[in-house]
C-alpha positions in Angstrom: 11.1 -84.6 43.2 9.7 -84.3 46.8 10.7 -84.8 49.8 11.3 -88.3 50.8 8.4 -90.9 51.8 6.3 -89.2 49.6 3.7 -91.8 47.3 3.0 -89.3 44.5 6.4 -90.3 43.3 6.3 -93.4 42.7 2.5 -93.3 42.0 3.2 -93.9 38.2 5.4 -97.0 38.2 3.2 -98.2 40.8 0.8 -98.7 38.8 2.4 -100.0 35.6 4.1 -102.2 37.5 0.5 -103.7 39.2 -1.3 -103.8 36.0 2.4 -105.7 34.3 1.8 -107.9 37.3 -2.4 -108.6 36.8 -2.2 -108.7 32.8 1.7 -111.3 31.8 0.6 -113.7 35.3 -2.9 -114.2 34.4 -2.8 -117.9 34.7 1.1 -118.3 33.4 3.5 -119.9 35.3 7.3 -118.9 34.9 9.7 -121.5 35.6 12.4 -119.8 34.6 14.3 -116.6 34.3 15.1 -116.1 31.2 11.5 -117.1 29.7 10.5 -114.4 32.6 12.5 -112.0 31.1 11.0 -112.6 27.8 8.2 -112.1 28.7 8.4 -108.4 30.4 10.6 -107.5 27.7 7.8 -108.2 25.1 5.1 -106.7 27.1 7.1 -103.7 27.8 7.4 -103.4 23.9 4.3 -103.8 23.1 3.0 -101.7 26.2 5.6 -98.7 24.7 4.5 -99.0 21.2 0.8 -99.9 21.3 
């Protein structure tokens, strides 16, 4: 870890999170949590095992 305020640390999830973002709301439309939820829980699966 490096000091605090530093970007390299958070560079990583940054980015996972960004391209999560761009590739499960791609023309979807949650309307509610729990199918939401679903839906990062599968691409987080399939992102870990793929």
């Amino acid at each position: 870890m490096s000091r605090k305020g530093n970007y390299h640390d958070n560079s990583v999830m940054e980015n996972f999170f960004g391209i999560m973002k761009q590739e499960m709301s791609h023309g979807e439309v949650y309307y509610s949590y729990d199918k939401l939820k679903e839906a990062i829980d599968q691409y987080v699966e399939y992102y870990n095992k793929q």
